[in-house]
Structure formats: C-alpha cells, structure tokens
Steps between C-alpha positions, in 0.01 A plus 500: 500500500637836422607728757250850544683751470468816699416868372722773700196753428722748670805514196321710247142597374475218259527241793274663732242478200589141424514391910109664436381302229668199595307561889157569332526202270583280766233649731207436204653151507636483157792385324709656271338291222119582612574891466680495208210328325280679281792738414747484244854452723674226665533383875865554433420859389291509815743402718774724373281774592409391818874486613608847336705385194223624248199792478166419447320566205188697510254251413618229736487742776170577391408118490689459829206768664269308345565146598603637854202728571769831515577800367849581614707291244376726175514849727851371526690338272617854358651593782722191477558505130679830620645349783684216304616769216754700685719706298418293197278620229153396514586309146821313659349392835317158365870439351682536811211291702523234198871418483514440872289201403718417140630159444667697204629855406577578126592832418572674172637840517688744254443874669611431852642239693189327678417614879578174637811510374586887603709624707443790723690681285353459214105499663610858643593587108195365359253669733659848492484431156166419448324726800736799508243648743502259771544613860828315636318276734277410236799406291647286789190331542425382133921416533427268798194347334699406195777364685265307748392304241847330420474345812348222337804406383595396870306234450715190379250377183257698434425665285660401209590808376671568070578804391548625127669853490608664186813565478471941504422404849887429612632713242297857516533561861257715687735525794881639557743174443510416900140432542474341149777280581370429824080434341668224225717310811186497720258292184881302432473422841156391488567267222812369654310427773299282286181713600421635186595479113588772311494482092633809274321588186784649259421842404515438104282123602168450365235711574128509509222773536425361863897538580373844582293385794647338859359165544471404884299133479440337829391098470356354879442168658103547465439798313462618143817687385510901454739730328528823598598789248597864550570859391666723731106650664314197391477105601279210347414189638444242213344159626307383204661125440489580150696801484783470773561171276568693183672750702690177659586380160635868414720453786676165401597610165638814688687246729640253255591821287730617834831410618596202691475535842865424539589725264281781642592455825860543374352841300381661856796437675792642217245801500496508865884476487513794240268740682728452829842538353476483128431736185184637651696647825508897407 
C-alpha cells in the first residue's frame, strides 16, 4: 500500500489550497477518482494539485464546488495561479511548473543560450536587455527565478535534458570574455557531468523556416507532451499531439543536422578557452 503523503499547507499558497481540497474531498468521503469523474482531468492531475506541484484549472475548480457543495475553490484558484507564477511571465509559469514533472527536456535554441543553461551572468544580460525598465529588485528576482530552476539538475536522472544551440551562440558573445568564458565552462561542466547533452548546429548547417523559433519540448511519465515557443514579450503553450509531433519531427532533422556531441562539447570548451585567454581577450 502506498504511503499518504502529507501536505505542509504552511510552505506556500498553492499548498494551503491543495491541503483544502484534499481536506474537503476527504471530508465528502470521496476519492481522488470519484471527484475527478465527470470532468475532463486525471487523478494524477488531481493529485498534483492537491500537493502544490500544479494550478488548477478553472473548470475543475468549478467542478470541484460542485461535487463538494463549495464555493471557495473557483473564488480562488486565481489567487494561486498568481501565487505559483512568481517573477515568471504569466506565459512561462505552466513551463516552469511542467518541467519539474519532465521525464525529458529537449531544447532548440539559436538567439540565446536557454535559461536552464544560464548563468547569472548571462540571465542579468538578458533581462536588462529585454526590460531596460526594471526596478533592481525586480531584476534580482526574475534572476533568482531563472536560476532556481537549474536546480533540477541536482537531481541525479531526471530530467533528461538535450540541448541544440546554434553555433552564433558561443561565437557572438553578449557578455565581456570573463563571463562568456565562465557561461560556456558552466553548460561544459554540465555535460561533463553527464547531466545534460549539448549538440552545436554549424552556423553555415542546414536551415529551416522553424530554425527561427526556440523549441523547449517536455515528454512525462503520464502526460501528453508540450512544447513551449517564444518571442522576447510572448510565450505559447502547444499541447495538441498532432502538432508538438511535427514540431518534434522539425527538431530531429535539426539534431541529426548538428554536431556530434563529442565534437561540440570540444567546440564550447576551445571557445571557452579563447574568451579567457585567447584572441577575444581585448
């Protein structure tokens, strides 16, 4: 039999929500299954919620109040769909929530070295970059959002994580030499660590309208896939099976077109050596 497991309601808005519907379900005498029917979601999904690691979708709250003879978990659920964003954009938040949850991480970029990847560094560069307005401490906190989310590569397996960068990445720096050098050791590291892989797409390599476009696809244990897509002030969420397949298929052409991961890993590092005492040294 598997073990309960306990909801600290007291470690963030999201619990204290999820400690709530979990309580109220149990006190109606119903399983995870028996709410969950009639709606379109999973007692997986459920269950996610009711411990934190995911936000609750307005029409299963809604179906929650129903089932449970309340009115608190629609009223609600907004407050924690904030709660759960943080400093991320209201675009990236599913993302972030999502690749907690990844069995694997694929990531195509050529514009900017992806944030799980980023130094501090280079975060601090990309957000001045892109909100030139920001108050400090708002800068900070979208910087220690970003770099909280590498933690999950403190965990020893998961999530697979394979990275296709173009190669203007390592070679049109958006830093001084120092902190480039010092952003291409940290993702060597990472791959000598075995934690990630990291593929480079040649500059004069094949190309493809959708080239234009980071590709972030997340695959789970018992979930559809997603990709996730961006501009600098906008995000989509694709999850139609369908499409994230083409997209998928987009992807593997882009990856067989790439560098050996050898070979790239051998790539970073020269650069890495070149931007600390080589040619690119002013």
């Amino acid at each position: 039999m598997a073990t309960r497991k306990e909801i600290d309601g007291s470690a963030g808005v999201p619990q204290f929500y999820g400690k709530e519907l979990r309580y109220q379900r149990e006190k109606a005498g119903l399983t995870l299954e028996k709410l969950v029917e009639g709606s379109y979601y999973g007692i997986t999904f459920l269950s996610e919620i009711e411990h934190g690691n995911r936000r609750i979708p307005l029409d299963l709250a809604k179906h929650a109040d129903l089932v449970l003879g309340t009115d608190y978990f629609a009223r609600s659920c907004d407050d924690v769909r904030k709660a759960k964003r943080g400093a991320h954009a209201p675009s990236f938040a599913p993302v972030v929530e999502a690749e907690t949850r990844a069995r694997t991480i694929d990531h195509w970029s050529n514009t900017l070295i992806p944030g799980l990847l980023q130094t501090r560094s280079y975060a601090h560069a990309v957000i001045r970059s892109t909100h030139p307005l920001d108050a400090p401490e708002d800068v900070e906190a979208k910087i220690a959002a970003r770099l909280q989310r590498a933690r999950l590569f403190d965990e020893p397996a998961k999530p697979e994580y394979w990275a296709v960068l173009h190669e203007t990445l390592i070679r049109q720096p958006i830093l001084p030499p120092e902190e480039m050098a010092e952003q291409l050791e940290h993702i060597a590291a990472l791959v000598r660590r075995g934690r990630i892989v990291t593929q480079i797409l040649p500059w004069n390599g094949p190309t493809r309208p959708f080239t234009e476009l980071p590709l972030f696809f997340m695959s789970f244990d018992d979930e559809a896939p997603l990709l996730y897509t961006e501009g600098p002030y906008h995000g989509q969420t694709i999850d139609d099976p369908a499409l994230v397949m083409q997209y998928r298929k987009a992807y593997d052409r882009l990856r067989a077109a790439a560098l050996p991961p050898e070979v790239s890993l051998e790539l970073i590092e020269k650069a890495a050596e070149e931007y600390r005492h080589g040619p690119h040294r002013s």
